[in-house]
C-alpha positions in Angstrom: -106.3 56.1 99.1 -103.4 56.5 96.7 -106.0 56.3 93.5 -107.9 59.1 95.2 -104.7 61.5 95.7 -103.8 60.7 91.9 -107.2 61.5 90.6 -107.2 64.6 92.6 -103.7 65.9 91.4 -104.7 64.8 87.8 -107.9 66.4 87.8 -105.8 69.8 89.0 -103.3 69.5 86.5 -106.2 68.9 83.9 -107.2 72.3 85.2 -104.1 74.4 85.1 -104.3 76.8 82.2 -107.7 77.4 82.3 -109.5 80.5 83.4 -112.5 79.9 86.2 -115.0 81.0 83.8 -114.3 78.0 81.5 -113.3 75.6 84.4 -117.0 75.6 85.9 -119.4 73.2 84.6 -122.7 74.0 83.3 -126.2 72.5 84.8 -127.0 69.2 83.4 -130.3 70.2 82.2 -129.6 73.4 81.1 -130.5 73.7 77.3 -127.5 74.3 75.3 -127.1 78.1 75.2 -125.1 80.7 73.4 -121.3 80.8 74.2 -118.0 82.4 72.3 -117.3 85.9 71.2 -120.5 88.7 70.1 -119.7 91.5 68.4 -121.8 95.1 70.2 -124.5 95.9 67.8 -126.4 98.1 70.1 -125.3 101.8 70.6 -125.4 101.2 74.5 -123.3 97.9 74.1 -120.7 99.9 71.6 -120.7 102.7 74.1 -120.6 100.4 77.7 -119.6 97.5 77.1 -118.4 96.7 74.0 -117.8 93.1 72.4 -119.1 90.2 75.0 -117.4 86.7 75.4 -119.9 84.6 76.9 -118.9 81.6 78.7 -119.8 79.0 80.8 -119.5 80.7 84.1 -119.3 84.2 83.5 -119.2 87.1 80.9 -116.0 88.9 79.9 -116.8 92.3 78.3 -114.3 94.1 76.1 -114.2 96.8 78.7 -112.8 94.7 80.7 -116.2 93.9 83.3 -116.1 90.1 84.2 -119.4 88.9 86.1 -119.0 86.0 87.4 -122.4 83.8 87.0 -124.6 80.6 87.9 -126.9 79.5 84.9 -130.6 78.6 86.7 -133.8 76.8 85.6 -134.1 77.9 81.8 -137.1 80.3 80.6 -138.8 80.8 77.3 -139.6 84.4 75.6 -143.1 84.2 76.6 -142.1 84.4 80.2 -143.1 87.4 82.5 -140.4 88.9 83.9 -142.3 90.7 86.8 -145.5 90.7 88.0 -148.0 92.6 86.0 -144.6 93.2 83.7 -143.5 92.6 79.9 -142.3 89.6 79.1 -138.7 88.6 78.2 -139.8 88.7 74.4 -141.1 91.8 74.7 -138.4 93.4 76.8 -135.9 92.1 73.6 -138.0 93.0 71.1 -138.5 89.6 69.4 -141.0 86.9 68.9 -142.3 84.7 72.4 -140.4 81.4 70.5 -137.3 83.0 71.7 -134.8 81.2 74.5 -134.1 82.8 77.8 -130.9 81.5 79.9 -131.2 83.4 83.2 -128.2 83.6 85.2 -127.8 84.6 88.8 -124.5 87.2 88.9 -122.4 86.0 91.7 -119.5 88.8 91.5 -119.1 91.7 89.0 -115.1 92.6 88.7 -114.8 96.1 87.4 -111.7 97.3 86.5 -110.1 101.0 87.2 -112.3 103.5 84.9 -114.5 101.1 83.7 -118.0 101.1 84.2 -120.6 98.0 85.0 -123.2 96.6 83.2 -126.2 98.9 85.5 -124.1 101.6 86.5 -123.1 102.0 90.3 -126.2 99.4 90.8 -125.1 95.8 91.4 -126.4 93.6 88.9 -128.3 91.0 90.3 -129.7 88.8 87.7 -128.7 88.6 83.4 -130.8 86.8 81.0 -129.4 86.1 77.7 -132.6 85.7 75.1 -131.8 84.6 71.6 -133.2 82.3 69.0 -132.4 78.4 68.4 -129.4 79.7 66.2 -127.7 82.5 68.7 -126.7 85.0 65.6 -128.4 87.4 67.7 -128.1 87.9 71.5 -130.3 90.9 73.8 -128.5 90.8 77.3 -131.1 92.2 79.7 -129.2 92.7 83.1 -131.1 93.1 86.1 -131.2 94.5 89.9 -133.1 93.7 93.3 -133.3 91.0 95.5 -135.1 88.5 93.9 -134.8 86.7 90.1 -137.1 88.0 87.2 -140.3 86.1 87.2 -144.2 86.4 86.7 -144.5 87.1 90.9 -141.3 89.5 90.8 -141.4 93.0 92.6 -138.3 93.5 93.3 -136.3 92.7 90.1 -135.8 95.3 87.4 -133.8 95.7 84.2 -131.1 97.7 84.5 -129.7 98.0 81.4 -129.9 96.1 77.9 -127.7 95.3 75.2 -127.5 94.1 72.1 -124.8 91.8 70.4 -124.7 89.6 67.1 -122.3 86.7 66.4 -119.6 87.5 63.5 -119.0 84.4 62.1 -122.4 82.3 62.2 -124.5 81.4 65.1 -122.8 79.8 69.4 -123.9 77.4 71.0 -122.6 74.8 73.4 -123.5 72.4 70.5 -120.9 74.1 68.8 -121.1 77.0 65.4 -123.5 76.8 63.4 -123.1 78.4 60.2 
């Protein structure tokens, strides 16, 4: 009983100083995906969001816009994203070899004058589509009730964005120059 109580106080002292976003653990079989800072290469990213920091649990947007996430089964480019729809390729302008990690948003935090990521729409669903490398990142945010998919009706992209790396290519693997 006494090893239990010590684990548990170490394991919350092992904690302290980190943020949620990096405290949360990702999926076991989620692919390794794109993490650390992207620069706004998009007009609508310079203008909305600006710079991105992409983390395990969440996104944290220069414009100070959190969302709070949950990383779920991982897609490829080629990938519908709604029934009789583009596909995620397509939607990021790329090739179908690119990588999807879809997230579910579990909380957006906005903060006084900011703006989210669709608007007054709550975002629903973000996918994060890159290549093997990550120097390049489209974030296509959706809205609706239900997550992207080839049978999707009621998902739609709300707003996309565009973001590139600045010092070589993230991934949970580490940087890859």
């Amino acid at each position: 009983m006494r090893l239990a109580a010590a684990l548990v106080l170490l394991s919350l002292f092992a904690a302290c100083g980190q943020s949620a976003l990096e405290r949360a653990p990702a999926p076991p079989s989620a692919p390794p995906g794109p993490v650390g800072d992207f620069k706004a290469q998009s007009s609508t990213a310079r203008g909305i969001t600006g710079d991105v920091s992409i983390e395990t649990a969440g996104l944290r947007f220069a414009n100070g816009v959190i969302l709070y996430t949950r990383t779920l089964n991982p897609r490829s480019g080629g990938d519908l994203i709604a029934k009789s729809g583009a596909t995620y390729a397509a939607s990021a302008l790329g090739p179908s070899s690119l990588s999807v990690e879809l997230r579910h948003v579990v909380e957006q935090v906005v903060p006084g004058g900011a703006v989210g990521v669709c608007g007054a729409t709550r975002p629903a669903y973000v996918a994060l589509v890159h290549d093997q490398r990550a120097t390049s990142l489209t974030l296509l945010v959706f809205s609706g009730d239900e997550p992207p998919g080839r049978d999707a009706t009621q998902s739609h992209i709300c707003a996309t964005f565009a973001f590139v790396a600045p010092d070589g290519a993230r991934t949970r693997e580490g940087v890859l120059l």
